[in-house]
N, CA, C and O atoms as a Tinker XYZ file with bonds, in Angstrom:
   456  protein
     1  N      0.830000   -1.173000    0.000000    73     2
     2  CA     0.000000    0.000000    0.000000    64     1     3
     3  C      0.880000    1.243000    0.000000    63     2     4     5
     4  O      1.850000    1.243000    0.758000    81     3
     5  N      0.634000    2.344000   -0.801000    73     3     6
     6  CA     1.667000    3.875000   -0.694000    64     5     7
     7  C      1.116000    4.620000   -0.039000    63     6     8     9
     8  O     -0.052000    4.757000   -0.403000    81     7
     9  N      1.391000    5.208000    0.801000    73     7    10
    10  CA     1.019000    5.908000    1.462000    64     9    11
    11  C      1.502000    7.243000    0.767000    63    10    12    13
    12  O      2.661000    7.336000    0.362000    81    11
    13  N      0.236000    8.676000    0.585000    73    11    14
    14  CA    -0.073000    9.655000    0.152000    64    13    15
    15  C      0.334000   10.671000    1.139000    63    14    16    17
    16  O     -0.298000   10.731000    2.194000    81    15
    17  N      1.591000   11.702000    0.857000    73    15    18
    18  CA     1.760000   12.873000    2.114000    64    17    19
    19  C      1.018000   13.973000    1.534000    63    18    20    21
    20  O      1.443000   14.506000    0.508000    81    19
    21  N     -0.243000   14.435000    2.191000    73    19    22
    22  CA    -0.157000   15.416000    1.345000    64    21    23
    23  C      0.473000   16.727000    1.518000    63    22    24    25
    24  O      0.032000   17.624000    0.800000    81    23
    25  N      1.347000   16.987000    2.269000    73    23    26
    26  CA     2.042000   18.122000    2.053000    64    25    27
    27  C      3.259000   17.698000    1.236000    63    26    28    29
    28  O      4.362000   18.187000    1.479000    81    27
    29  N      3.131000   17.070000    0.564000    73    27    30
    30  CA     4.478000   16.464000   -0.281000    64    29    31
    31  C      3.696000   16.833000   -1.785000    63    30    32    33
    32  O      2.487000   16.867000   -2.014000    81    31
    33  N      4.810000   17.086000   -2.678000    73    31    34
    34  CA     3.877000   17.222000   -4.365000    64    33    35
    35  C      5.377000   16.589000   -5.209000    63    34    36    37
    36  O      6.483000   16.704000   -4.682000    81    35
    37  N      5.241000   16.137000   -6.140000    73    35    38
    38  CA     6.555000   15.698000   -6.744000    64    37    39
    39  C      7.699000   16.424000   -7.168000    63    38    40    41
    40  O      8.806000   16.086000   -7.587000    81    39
    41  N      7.126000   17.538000   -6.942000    73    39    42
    42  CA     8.570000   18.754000   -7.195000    64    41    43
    43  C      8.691000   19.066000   -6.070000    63    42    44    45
    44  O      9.068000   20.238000   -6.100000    81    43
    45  N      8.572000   18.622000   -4.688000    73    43    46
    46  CA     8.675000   19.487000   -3.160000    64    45    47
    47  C      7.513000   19.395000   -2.758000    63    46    48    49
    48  O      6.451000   19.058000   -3.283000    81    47
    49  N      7.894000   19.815000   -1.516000    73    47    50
    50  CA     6.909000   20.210000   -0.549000    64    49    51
    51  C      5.622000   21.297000   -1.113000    63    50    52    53
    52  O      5.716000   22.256000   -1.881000    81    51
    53  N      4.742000   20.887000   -0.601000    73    51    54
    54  CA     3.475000   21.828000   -1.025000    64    53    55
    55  C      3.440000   23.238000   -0.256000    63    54    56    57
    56  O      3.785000   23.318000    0.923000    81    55
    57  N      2.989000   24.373000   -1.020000    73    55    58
    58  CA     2.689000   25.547000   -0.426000    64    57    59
    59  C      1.552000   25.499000    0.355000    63    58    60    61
    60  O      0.828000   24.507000    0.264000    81    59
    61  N      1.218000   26.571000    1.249000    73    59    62
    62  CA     0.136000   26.442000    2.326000    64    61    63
    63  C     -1.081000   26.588000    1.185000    63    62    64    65
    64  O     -1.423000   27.380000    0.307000    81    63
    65  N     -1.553000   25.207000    1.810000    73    63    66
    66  CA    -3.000000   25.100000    1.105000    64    65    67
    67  C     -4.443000   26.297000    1.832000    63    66    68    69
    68  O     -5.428000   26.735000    1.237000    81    67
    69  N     -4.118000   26.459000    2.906000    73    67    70
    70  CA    -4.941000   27.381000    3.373000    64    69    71
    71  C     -4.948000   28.657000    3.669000    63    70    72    73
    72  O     -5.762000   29.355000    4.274000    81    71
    73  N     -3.421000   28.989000    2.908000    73    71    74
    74  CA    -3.162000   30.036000    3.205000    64    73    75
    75  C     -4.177000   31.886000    2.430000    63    74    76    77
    76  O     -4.212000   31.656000    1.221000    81    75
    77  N     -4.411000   32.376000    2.507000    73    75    78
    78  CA    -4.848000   33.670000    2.060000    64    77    79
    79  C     -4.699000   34.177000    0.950000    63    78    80    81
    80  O     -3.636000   34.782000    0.815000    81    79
    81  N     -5.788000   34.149000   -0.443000    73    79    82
    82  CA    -5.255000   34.711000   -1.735000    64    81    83
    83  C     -4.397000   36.233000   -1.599000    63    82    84    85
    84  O     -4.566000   37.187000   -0.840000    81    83
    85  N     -3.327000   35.953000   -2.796000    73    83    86
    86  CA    -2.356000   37.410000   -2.625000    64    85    87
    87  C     -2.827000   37.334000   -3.967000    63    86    88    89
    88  O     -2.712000   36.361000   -4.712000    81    87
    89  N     -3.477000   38.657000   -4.279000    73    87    90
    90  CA    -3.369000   39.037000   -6.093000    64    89    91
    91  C     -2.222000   39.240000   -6.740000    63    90    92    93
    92  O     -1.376000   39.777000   -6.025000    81    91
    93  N     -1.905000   39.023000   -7.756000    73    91    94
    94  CA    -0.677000   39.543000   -8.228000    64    93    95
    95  C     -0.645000   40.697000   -8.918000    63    94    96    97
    96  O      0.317000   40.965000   -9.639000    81    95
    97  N     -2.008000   41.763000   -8.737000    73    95    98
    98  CA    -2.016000   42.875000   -8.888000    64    97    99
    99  C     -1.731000   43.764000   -7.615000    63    98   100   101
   100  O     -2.263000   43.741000   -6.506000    81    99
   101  N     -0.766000   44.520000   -8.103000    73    99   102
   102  CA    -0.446000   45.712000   -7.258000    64   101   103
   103  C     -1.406000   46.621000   -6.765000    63   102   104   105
   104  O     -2.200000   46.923000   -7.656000    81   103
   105  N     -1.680000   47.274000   -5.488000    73   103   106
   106  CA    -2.611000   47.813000   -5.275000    64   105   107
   107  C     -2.252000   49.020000   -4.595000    63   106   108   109
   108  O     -1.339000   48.649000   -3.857000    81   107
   109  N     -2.412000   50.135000   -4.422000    73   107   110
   110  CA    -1.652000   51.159000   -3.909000    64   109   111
   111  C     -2.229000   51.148000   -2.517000    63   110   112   113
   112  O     -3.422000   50.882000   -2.372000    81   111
   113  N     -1.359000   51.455000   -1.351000    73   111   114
   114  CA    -1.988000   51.518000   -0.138000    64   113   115
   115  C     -2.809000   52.775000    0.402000    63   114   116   117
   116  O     -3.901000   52.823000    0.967000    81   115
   117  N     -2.201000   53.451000    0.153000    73   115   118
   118  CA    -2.616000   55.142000    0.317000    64   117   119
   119  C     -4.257000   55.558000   -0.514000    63   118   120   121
   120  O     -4.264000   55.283000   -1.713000    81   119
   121  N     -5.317000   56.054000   -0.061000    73   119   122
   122  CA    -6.073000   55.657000   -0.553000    64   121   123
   123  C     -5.721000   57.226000   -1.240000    63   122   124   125
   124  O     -5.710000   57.306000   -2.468000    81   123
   125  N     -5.523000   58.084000   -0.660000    73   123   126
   126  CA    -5.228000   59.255000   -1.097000    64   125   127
   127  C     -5.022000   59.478000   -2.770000    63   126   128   129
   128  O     -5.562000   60.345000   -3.457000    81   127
   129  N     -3.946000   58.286000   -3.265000    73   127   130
   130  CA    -3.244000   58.252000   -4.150000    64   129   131
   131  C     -4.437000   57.553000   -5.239000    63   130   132   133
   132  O     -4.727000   57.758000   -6.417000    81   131
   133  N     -4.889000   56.725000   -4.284000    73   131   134
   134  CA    -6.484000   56.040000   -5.151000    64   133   135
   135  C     -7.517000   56.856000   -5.375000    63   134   136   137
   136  O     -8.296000   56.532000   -6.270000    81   135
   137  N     -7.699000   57.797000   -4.800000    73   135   138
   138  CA    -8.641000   59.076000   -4.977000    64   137   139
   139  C     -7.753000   60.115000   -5.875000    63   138   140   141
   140  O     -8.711000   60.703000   -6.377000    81   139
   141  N     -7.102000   60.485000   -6.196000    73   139   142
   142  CA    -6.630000   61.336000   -7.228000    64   141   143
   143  C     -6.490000   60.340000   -8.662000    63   142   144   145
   144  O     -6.977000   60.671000   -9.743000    81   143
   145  N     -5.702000   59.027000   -8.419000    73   143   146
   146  CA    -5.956000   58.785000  -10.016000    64   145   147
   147  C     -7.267000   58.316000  -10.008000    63   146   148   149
   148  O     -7.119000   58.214000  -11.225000    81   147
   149  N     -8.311000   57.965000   -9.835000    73   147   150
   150  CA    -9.825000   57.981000  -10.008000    64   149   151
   151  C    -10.446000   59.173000  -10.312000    63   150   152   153
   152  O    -11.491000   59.068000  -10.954000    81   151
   153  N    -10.001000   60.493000   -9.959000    73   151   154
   154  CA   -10.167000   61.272000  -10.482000    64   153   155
   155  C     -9.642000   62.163000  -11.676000    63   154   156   157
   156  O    -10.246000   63.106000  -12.187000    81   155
   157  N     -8.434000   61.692000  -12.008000    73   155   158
   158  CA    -7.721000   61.469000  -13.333000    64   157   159
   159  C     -8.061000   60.518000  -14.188000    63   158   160   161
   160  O     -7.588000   60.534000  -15.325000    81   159
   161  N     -8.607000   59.906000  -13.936000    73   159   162
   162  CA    -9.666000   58.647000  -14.920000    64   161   163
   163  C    -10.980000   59.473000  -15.275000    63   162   164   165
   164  O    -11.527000   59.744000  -16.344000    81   163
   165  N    -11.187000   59.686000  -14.294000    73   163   166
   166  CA   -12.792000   60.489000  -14.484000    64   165   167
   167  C    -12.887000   61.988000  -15.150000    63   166   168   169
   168  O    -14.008000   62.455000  -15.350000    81   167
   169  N    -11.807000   62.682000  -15.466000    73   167   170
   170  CA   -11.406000   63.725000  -15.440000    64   169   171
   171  C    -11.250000   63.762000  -17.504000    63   170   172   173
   172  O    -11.643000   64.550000  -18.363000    81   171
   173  N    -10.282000   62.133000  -17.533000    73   171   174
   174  CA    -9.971000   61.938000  -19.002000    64   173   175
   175  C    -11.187000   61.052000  -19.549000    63   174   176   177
   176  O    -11.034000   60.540000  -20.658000    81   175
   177  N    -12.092000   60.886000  -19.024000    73   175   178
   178  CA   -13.239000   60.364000  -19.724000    64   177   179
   179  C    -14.513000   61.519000  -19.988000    63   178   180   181
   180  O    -15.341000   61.523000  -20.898000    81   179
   181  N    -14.370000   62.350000  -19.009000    73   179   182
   182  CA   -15.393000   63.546000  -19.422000    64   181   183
   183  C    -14.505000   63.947000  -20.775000    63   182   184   185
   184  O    -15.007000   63.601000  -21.844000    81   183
   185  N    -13.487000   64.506000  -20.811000    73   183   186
   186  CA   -12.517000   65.015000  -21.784000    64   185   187
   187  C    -12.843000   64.347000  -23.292000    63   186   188   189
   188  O    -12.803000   64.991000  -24.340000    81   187
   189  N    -13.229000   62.670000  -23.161000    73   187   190
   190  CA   -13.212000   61.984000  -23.946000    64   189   191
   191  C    -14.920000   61.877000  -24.656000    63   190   192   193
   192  O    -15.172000   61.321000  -25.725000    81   191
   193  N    -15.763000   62.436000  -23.914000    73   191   194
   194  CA   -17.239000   62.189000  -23.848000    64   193   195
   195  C    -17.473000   63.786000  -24.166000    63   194   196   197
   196  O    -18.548000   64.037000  -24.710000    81   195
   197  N    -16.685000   64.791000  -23.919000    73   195   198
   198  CA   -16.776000   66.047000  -24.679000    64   197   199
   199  C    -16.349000   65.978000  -25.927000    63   198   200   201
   200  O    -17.184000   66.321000  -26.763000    81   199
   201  N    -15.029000   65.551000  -26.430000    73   199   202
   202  CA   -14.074000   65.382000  -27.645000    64   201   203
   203  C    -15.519000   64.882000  -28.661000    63   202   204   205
   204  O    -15.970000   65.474000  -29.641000    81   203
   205  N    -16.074000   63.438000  -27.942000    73   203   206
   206  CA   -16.994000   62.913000  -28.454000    64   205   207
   207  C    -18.330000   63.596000  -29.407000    63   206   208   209
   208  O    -18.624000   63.832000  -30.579000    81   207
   209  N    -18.776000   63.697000  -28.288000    73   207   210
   210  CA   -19.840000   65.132000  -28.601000    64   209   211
   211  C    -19.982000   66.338000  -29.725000    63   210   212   213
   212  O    -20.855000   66.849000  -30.426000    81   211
   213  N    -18.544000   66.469000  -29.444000    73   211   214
   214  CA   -18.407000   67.913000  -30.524000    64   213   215
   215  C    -17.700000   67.004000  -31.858000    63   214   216   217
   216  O    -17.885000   67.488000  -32.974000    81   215
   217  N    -17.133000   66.084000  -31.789000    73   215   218
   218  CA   -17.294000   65.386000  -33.895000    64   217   219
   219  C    -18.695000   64.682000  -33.749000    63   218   220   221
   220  O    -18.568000   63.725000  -34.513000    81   219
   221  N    -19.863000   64.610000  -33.249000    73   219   222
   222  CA   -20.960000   64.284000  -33.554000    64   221   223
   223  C    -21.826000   65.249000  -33.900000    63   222   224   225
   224  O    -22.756000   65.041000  -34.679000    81   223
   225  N    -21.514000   66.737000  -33.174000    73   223   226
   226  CA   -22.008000   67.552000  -33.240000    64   225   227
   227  C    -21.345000   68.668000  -34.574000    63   226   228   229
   228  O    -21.949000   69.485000  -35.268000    81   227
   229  N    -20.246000   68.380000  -34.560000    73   227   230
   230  CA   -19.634000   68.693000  -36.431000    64   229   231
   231  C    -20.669000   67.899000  -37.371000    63   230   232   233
   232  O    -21.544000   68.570000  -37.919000    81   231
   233  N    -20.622000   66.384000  -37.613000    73   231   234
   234  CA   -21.194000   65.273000  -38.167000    64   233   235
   235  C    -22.656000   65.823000  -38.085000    63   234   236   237
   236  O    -23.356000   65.564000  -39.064000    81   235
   237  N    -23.020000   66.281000  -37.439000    73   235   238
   238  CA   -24.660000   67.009000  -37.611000    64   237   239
   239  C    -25.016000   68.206000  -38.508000    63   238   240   241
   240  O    -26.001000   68.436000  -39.208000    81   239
   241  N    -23.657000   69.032000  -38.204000    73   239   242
   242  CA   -23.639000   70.382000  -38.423000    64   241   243
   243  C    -23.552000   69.813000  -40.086000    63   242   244   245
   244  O    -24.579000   70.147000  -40.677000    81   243
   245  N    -22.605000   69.059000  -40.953000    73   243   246
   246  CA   -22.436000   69.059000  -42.158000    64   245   247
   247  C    -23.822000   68.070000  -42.559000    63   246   248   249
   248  O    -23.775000   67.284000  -43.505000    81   247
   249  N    -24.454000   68.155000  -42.113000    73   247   250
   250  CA   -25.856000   67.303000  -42.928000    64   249   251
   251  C    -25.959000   65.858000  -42.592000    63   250   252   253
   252  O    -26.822000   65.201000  -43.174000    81   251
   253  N    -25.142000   65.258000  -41.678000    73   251   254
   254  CA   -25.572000   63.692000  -41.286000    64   253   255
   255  C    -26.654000   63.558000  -40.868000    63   254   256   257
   256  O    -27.200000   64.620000  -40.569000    81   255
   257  N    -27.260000   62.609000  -40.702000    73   255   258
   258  CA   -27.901000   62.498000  -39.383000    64   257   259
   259  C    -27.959000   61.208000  -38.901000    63   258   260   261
   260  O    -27.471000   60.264000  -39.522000    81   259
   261  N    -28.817000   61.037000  -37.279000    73   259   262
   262  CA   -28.263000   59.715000  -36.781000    64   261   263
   263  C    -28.588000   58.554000  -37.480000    63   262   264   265
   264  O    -27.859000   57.610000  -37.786000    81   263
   265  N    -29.462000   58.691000  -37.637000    73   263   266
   266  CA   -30.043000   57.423000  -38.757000    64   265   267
   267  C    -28.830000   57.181000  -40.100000    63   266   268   269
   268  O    -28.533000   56.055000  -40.501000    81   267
   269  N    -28.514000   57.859000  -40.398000    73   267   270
   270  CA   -27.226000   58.057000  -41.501000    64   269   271
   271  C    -26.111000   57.282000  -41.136000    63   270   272   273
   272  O    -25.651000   56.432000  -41.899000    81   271
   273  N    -25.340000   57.669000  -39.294000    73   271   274
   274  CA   -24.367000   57.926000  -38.936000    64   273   275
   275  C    -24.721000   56.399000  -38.543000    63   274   276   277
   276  O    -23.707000   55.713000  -38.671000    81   275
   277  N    -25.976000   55.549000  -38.048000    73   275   278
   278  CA   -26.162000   54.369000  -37.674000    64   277   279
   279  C    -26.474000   53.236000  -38.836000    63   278   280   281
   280  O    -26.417000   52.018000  -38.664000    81   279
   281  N    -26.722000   53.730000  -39.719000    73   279   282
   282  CA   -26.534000   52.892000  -40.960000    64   281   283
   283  C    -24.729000   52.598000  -41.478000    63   282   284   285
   284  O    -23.996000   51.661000  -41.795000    81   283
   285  N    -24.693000   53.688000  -41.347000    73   283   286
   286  CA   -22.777000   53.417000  -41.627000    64   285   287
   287  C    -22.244000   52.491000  -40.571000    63   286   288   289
   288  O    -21.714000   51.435000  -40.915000    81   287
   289  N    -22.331000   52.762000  -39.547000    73   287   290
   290  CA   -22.002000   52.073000  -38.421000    64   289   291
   291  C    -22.424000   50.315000  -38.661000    63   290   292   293
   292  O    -21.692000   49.337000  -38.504000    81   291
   293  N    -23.929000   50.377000  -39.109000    73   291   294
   294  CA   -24.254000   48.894000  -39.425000    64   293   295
   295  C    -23.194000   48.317000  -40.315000    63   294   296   297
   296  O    -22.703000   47.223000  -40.039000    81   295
   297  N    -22.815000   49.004000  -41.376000    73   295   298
   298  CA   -22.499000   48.363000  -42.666000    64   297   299
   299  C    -21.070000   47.935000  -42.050000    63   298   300   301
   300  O    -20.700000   46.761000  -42.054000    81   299
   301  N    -20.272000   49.032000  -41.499000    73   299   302
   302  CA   -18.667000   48.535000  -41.298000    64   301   303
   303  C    -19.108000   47.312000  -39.974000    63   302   304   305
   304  O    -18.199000   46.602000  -39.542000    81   303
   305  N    -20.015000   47.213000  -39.615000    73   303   306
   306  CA   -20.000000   45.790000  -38.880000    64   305   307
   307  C    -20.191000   44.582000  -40.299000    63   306   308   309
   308  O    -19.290000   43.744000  -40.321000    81   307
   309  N    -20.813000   44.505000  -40.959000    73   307   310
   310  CA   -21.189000   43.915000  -41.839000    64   309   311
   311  C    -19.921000   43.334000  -42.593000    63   310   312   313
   312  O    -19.553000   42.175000  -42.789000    81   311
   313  N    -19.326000   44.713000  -42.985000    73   311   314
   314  CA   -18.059000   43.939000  -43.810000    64   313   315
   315  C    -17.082000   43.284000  -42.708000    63   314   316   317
   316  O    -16.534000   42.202000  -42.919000    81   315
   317  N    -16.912000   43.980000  -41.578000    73   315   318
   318  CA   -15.968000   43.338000  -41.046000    64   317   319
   319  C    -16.074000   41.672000  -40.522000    63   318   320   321
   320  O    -15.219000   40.801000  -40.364000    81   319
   321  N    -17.720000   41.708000  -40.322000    73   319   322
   322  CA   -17.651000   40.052000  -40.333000    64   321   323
   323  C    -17.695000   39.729000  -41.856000    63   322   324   325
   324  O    -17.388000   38.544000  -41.981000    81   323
   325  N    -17.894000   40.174000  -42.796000    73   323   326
   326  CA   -17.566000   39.454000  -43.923000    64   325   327
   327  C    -15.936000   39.137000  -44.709000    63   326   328   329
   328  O    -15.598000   38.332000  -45.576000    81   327
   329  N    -15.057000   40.355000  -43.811000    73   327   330
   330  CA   -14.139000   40.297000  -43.558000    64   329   331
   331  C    -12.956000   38.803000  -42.795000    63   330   332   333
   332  O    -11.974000   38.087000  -42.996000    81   331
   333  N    -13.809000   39.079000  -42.073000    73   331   334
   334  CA   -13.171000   37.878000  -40.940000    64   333   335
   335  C    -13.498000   36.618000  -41.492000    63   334   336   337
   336  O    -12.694000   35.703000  -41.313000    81   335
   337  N    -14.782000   36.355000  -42.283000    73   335   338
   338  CA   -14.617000   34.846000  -43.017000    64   337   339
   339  C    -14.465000   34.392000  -43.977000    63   338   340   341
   340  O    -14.721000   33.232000  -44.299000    81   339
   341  N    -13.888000   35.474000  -44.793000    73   339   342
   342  CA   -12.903000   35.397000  -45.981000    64   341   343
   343  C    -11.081000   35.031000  -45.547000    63   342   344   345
   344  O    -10.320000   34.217000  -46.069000    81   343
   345  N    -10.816000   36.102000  -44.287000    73   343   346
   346  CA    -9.377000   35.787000  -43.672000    64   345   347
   347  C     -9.613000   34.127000  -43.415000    63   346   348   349
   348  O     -8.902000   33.266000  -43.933000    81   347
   349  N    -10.890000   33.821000  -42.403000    73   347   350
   350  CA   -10.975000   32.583000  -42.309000    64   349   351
   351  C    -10.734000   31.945000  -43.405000    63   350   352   353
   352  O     -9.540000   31.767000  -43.645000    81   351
   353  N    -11.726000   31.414000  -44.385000    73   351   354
   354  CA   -11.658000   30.807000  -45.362000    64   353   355
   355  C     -9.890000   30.683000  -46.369000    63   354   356   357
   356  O     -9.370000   29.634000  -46.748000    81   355
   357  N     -9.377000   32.008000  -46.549000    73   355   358
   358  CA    -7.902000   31.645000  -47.009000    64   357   359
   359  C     -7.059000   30.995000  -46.317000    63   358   360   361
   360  O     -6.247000   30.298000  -46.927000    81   359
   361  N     -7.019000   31.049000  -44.749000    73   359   362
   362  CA    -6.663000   30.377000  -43.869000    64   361   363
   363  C     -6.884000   29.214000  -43.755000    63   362   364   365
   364  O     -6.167000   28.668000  -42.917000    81   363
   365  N     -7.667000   28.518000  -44.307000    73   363   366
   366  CA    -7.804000   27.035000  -44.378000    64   365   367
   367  C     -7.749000   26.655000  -45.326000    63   366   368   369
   368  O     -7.194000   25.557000  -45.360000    81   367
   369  N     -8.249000   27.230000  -46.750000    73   367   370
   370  CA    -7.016000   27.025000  -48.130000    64   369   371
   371  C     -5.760000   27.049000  -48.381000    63   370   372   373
   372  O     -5.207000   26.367000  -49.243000    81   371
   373  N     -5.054000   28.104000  -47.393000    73   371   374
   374  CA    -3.665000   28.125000  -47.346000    64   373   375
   375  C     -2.912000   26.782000  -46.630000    63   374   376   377
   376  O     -1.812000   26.330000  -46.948000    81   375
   377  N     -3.822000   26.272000  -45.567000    73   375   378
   378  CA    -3.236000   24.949000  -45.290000    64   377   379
   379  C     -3.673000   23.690000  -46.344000    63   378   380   381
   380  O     -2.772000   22.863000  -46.487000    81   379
   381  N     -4.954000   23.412000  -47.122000    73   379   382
   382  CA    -5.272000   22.588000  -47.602000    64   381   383
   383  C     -4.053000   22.780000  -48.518000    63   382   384   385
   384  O     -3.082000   22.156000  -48.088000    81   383
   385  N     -3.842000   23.374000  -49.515000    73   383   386
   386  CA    -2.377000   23.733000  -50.555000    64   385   387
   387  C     -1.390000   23.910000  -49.361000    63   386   388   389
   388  O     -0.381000   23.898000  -50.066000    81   387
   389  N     -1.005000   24.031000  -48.373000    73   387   390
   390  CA     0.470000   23.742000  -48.102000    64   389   391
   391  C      1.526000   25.173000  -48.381000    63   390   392   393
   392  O      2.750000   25.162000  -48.250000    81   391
   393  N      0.439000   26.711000  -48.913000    73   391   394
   394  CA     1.335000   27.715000  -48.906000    64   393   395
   395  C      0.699000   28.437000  -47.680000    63   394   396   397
   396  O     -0.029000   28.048000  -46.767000    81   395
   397  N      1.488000   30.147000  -48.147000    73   395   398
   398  CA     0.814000   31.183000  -46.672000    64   397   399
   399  C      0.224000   31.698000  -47.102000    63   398   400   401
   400  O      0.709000   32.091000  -48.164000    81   399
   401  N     -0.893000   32.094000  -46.910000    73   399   402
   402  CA    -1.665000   32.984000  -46.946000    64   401   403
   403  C     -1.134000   34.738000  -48.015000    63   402   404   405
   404  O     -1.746000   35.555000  -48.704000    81   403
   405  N      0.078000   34.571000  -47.633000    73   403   406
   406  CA     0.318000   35.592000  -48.323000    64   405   407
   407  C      0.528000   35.202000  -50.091000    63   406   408   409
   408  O      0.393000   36.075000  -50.949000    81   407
   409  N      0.793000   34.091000  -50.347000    73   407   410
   410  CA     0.878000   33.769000  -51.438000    64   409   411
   411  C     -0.771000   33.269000  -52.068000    63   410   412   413
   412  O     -0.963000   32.845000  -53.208000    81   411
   413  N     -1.514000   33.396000  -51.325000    73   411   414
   414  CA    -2.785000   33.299000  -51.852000    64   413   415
   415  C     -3.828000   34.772000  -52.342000    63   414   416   417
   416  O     -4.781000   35.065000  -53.064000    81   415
   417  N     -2.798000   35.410000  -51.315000    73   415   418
   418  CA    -3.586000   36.931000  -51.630000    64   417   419
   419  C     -2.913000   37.310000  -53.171000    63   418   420   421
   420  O     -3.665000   37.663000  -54.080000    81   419
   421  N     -1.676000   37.220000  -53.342000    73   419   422
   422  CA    -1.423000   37.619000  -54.741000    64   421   423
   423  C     -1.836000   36.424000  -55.270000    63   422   424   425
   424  O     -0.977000   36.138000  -56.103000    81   423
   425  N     -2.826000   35.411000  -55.247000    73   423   426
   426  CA    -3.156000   34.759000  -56.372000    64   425   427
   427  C     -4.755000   35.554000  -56.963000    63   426   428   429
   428  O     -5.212000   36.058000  -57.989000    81   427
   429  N     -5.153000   35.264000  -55.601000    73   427   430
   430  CA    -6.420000   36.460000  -56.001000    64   429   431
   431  C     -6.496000   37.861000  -56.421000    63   430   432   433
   432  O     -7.374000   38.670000  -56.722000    81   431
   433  N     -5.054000   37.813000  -56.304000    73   431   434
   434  CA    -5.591000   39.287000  -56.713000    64   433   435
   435  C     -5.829000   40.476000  -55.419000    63   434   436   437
   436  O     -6.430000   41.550000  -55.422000    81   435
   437  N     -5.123000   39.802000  -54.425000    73   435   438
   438  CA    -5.760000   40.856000  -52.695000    64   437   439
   439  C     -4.333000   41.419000  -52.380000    63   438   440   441
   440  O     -3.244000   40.847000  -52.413000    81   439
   441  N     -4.765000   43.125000  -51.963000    73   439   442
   442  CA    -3.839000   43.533000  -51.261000    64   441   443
   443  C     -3.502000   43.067000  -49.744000    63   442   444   445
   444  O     -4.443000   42.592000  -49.109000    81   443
   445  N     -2.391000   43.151000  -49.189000    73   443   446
   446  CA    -2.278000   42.463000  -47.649000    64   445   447
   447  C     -2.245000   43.586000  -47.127000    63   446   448   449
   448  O     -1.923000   43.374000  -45.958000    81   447
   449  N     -2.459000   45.265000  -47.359000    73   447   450
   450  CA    -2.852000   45.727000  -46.651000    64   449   451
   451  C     -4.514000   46.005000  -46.189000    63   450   452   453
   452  O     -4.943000   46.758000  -45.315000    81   451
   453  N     -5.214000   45.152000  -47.069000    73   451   454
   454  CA    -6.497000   45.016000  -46.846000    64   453   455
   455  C     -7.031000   44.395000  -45.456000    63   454   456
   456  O     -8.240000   44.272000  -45.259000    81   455
């Protein structure tokens, strides 16, 4: 019969099994220091939600409108998944033939900065 240690593991001794999660994220102690960059977060997101605002509010001013600005928005979703399963698809032609991908784009005819 073998008898099982369990504080034993095959590379050494085991670490404390009961011991207390440590994150391996750093956390600042000072909350002080946690209250100013939270407010430097909050500070560059208004900044970012104004920036926002005013090219939507250009984008209005030249004749868009939302319905316009959300149809565009549909479409570049559209290609980009039609995008992604074309990359797919050469990607698994490029292995069925045995070349890279890059040699398939100049067969078709595709730029690779596309």
């Amino acid at each position: 019969m073998v008898k099982i240690d369990c504080n034993q593991t095959p590379l050494g001794p085991s670490r404390k099994l009961n011991a207390s999660f440590k994150s391996p994220l750093k956390t600042s102690l000072d909350p002080e220091l946690d209250s100013a960059g939270l407010q430097l977060q909050v500070e560059n997101l208004r900044k970012k939600c104004d920036d926002l605002d005013r090219q939507i509010a250009e984008l209005l001013s030249e004749g868009y409108t939302l319905k316009e600005l959300d149809q565009h928005i549909d479409q570049l979703h559209e290609y980009n998944d039609i995008k992604d399963v074309g990359q797919l698809l050469l990607g698994k032609l490029a292995v069925i033939r045995g070349v890279t991908t890059r040699e398939l784009y100049s067969e078709f005819g595709l730029d690779l900065e596309d």
